[in-house]
DSSP file (Angstrom, degrees, kcal/mol; ACC not computed):
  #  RESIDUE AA STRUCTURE BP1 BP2  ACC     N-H-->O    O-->H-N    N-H-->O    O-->H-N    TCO  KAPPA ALPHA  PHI   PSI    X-CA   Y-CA   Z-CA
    1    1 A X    >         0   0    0      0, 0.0     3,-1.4     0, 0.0     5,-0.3   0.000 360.0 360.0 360.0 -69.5   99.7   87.8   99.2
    2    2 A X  T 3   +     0   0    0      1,-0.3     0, 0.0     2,-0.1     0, 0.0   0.752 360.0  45.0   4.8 -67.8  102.8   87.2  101.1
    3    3 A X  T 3  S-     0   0    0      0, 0.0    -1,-0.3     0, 0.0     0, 0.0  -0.228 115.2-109.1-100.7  48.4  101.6   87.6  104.2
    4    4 A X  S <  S+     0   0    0     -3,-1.4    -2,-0.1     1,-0.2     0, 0.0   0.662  82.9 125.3  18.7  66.6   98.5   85.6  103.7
    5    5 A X    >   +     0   0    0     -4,-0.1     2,-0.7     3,-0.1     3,-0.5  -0.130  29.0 124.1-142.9  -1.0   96.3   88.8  103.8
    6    6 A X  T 3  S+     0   0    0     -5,-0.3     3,-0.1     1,-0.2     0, 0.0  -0.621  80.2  16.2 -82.3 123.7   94.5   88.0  100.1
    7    7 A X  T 3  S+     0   0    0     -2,-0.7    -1,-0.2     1,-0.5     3,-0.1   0.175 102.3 128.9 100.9 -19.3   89.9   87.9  100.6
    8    8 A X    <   -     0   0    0     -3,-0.5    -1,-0.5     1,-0.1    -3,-0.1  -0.433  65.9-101.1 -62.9 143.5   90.7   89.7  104.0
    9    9 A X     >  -     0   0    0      3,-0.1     4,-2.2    -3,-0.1    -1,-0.1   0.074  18.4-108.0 -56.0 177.0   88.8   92.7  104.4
   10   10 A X  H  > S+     0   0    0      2,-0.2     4,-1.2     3,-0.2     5,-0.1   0.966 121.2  44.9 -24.2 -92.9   89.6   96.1  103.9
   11   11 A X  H  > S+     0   0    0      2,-0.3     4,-1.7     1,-0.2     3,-0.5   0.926 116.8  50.1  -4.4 -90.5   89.7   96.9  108.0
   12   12 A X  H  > S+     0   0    0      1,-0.2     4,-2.1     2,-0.2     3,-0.3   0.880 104.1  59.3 -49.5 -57.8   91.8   93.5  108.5
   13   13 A X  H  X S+     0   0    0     -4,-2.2     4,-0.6     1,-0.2    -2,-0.3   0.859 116.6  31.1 -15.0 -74.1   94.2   94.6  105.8
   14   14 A X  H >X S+     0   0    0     -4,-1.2     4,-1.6    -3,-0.5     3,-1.2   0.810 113.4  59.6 -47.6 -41.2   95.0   97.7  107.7
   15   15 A X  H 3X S+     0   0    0     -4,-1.7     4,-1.8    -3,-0.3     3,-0.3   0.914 113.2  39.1 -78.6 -67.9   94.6   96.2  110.9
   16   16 A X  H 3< S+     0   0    0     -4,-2.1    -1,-0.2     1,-0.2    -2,-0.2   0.521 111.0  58.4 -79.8   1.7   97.5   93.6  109.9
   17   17 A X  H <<>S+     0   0    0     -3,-1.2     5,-3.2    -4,-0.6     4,-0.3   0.631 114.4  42.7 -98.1 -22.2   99.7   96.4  108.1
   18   18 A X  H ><5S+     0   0    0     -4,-1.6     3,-1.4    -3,-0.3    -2,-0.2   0.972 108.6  50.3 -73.8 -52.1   99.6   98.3  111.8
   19   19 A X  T 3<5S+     0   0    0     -4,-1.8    -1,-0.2     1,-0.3    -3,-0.1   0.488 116.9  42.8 -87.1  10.2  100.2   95.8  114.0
   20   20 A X  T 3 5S-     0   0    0     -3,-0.3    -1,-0.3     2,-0.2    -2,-0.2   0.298 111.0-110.7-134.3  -0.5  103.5   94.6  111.8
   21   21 A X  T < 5 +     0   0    0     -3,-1.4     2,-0.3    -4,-0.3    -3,-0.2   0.890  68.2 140.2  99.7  12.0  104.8   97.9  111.2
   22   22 A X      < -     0   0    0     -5,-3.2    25,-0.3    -6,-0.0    -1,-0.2  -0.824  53.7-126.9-121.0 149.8  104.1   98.2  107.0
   23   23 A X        -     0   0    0     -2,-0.3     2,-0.6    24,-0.2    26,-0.2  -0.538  33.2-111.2 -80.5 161.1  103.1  100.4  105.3
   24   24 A X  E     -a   49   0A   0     24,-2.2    26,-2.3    -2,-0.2     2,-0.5  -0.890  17.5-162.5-110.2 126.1   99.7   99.4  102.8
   25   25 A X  E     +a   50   0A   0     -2,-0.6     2,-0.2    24,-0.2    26,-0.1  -0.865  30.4 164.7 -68.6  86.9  100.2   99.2   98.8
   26   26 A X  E     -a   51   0A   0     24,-1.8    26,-2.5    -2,-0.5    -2,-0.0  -0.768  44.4-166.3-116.5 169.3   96.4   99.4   97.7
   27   27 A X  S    S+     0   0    0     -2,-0.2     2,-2.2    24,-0.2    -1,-0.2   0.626  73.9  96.6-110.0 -17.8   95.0  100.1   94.4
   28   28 A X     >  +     0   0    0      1,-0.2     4,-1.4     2,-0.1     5,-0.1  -0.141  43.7 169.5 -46.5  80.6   91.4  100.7   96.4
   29   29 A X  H  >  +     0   0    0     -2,-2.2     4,-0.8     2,-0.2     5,-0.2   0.960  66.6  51.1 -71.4 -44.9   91.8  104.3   96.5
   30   30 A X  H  > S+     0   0    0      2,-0.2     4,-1.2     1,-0.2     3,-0.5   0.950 112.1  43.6 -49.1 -65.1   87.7  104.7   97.9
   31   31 A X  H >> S+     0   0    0      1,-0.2     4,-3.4     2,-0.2     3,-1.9   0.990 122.8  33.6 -47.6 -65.0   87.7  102.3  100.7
   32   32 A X  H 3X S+     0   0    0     -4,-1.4     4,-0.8     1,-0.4    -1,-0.2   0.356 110.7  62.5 -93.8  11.9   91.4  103.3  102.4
   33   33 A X  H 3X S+     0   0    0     -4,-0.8     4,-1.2    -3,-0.5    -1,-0.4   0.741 109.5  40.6-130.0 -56.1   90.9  106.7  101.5
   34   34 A X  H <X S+     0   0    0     -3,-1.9     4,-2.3    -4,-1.2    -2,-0.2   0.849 118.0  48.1 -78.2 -55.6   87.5  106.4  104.1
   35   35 A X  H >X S+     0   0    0     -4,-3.4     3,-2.8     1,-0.2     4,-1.8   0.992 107.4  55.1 -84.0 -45.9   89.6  104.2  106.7
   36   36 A X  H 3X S+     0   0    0     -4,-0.8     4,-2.8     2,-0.3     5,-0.3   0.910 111.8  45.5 -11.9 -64.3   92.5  106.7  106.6
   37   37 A X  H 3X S+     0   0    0     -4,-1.2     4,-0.7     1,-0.3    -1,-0.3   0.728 111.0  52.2 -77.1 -10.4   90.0  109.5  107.5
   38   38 A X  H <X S+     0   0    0     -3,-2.8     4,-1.3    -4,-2.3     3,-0.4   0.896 110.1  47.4-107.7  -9.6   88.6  107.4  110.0
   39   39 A X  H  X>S+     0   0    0     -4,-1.8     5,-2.7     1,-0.2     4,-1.0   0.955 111.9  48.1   5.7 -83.4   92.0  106.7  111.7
   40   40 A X  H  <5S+     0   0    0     -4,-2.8    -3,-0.2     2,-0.2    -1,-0.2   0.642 113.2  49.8 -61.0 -21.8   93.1  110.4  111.7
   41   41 A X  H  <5S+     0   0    0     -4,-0.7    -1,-0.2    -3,-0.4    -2,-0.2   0.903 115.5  45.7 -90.2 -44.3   89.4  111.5  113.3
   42   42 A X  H  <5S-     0   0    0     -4,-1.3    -2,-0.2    -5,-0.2    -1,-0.2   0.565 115.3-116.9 -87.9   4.9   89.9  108.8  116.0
   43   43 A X  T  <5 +     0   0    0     -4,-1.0    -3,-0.2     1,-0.3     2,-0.2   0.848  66.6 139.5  92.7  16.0   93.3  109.5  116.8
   44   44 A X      < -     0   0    0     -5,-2.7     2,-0.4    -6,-0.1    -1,-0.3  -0.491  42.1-134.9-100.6 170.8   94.7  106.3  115.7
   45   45 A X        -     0   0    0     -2,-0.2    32,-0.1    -3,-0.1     2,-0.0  -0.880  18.1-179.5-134.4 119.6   98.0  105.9  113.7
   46   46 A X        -     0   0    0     -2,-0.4   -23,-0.1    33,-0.1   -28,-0.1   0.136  34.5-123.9 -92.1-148.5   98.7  103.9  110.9
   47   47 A X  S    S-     0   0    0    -25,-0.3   -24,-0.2    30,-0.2    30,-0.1   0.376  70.9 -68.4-127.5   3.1  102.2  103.6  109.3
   48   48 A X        -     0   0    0    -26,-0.2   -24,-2.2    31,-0.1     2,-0.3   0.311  30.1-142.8 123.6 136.8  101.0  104.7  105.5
   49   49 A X  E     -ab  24  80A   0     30,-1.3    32,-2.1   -26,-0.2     2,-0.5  -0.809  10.6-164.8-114.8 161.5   99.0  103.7  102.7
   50   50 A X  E     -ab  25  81A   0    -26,-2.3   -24,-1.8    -2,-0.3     2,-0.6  -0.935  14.3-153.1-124.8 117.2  100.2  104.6   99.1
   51   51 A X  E     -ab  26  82A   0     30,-4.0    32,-1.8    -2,-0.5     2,-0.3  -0.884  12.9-162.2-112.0 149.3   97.4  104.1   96.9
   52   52 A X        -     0   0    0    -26,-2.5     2,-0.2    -2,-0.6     3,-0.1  -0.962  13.6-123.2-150.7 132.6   98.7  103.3   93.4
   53   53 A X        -     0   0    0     -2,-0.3     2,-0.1     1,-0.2   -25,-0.1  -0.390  48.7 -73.5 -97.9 137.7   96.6  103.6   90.0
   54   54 A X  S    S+     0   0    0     -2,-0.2     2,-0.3   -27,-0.1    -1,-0.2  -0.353  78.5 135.2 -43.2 113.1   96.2  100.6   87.8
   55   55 A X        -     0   0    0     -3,-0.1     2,-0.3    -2,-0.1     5,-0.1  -0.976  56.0 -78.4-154.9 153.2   99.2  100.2   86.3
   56   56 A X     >  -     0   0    0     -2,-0.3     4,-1.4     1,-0.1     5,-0.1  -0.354  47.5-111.5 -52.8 124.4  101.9   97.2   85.2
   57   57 A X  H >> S+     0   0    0     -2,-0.3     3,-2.6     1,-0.2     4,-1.3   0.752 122.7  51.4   2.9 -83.1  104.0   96.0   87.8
   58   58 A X  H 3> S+     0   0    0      1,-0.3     4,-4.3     2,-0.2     5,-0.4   0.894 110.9  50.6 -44.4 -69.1  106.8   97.6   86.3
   59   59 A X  H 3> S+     0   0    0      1,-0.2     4,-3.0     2,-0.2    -1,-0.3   0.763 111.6  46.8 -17.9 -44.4  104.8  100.9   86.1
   60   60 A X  H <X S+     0   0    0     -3,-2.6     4,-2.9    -4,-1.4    -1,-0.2   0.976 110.6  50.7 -81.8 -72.2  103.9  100.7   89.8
   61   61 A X  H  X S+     0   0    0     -4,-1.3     4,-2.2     1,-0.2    -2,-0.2   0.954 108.7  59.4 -55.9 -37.2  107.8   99.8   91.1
   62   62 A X  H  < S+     0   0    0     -4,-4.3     4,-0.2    -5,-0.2    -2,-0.2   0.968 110.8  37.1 -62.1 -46.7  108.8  102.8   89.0
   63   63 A X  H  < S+     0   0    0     -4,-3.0     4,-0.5    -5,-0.4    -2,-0.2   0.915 117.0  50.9 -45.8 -58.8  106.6  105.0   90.9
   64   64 A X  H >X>S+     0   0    0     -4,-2.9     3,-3.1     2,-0.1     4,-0.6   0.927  93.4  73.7 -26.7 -68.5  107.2  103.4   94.1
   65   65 A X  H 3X5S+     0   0    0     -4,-2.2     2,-1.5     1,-0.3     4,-0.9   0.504  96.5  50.9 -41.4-103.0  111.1  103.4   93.9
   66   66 A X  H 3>5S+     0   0    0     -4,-0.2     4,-1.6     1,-0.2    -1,-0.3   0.492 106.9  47.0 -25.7 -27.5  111.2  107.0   94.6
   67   67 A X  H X>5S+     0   0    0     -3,-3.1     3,-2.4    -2,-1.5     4,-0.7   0.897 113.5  54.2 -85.3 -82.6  109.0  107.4   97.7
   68   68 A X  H 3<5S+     0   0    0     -4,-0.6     3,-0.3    -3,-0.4    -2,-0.2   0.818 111.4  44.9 -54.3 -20.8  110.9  104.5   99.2
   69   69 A X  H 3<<S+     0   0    0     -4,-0.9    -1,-0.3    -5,-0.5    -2,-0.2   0.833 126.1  27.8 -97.2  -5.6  114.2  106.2   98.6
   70   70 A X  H << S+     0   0    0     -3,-2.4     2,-0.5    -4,-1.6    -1,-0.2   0.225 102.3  72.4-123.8  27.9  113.3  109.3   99.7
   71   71 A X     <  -     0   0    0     -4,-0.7     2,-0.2    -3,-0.3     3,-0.1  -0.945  68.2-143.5-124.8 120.5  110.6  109.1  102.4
   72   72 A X    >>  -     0   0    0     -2,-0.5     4,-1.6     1,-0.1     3,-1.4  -0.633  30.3-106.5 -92.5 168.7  111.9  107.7  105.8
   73   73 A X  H 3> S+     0   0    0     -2,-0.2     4,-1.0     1,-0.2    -1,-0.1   0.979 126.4  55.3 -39.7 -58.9  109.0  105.2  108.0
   74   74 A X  H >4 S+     0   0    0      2,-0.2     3,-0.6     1,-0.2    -1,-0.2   0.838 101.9  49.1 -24.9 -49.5  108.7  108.4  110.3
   75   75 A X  H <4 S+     0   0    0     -3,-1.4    -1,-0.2     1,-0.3    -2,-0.2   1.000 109.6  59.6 -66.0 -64.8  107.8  110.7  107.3
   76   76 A X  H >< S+     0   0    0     -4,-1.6     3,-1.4     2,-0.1    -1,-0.3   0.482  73.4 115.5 -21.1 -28.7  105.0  107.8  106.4
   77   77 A X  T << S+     0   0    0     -4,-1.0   -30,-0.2    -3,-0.6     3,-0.1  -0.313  96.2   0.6 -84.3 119.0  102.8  107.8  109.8
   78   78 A X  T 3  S+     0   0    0     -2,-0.1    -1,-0.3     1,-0.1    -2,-0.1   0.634 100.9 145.2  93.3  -2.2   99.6  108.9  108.9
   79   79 A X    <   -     0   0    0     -3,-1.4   -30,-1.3    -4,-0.1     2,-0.2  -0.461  31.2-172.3 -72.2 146.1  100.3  109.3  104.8
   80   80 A X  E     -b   49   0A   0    -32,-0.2     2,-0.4    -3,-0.1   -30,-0.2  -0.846  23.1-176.0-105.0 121.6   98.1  108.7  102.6
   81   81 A X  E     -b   50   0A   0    -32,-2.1   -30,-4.0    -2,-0.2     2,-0.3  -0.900  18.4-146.6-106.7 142.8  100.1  109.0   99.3
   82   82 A X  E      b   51   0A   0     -2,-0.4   -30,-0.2   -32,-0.2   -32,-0.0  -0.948 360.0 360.0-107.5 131.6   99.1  108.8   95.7
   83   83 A X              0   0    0    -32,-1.8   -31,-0.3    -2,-0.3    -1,-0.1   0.300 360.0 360.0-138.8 360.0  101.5  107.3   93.2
């Protein structure tokens, strides 16, 4: 929402989380799951997606906070993580 990225597609979602260097927070696990695999076939590099299970906020940052505090950007290129 932030980055004025909300009703953009899937594709443009990744597309603006590459070209700025972020990693993607989705809960679409099907879709990015699909553009992940078509990344890694075509040789492209993203900077990571974390795909993150319906949960409350709070729920969500607890998971998160560990992977940020122990995963550096480097370790991220090309991740797809589930939390």
């Amino acid at each position: 929402m932030e980055a004025g990225q909300l009703g953009n597609t899937d594709v443009a979602q990744l597309n603006y989380a590459v070209t700025n260097s972020k990693v993607l927070l989705t809960h679409n696990r099907a879709d990015f799951e699909t553009l992940a695999r078509d990344y890694y076939e075509s040789g492209r590099t993203h900077c990571g997606i974390i795909i993150a299970v319906r949960r409350t906020p709070h729920e969500i940052v607890r998971r998160l906070l560990p992977v940020l505090n122990s995963t550096t950007a480097d370790e991220m290129e090309n991740v797809l993580r589930y939390i």
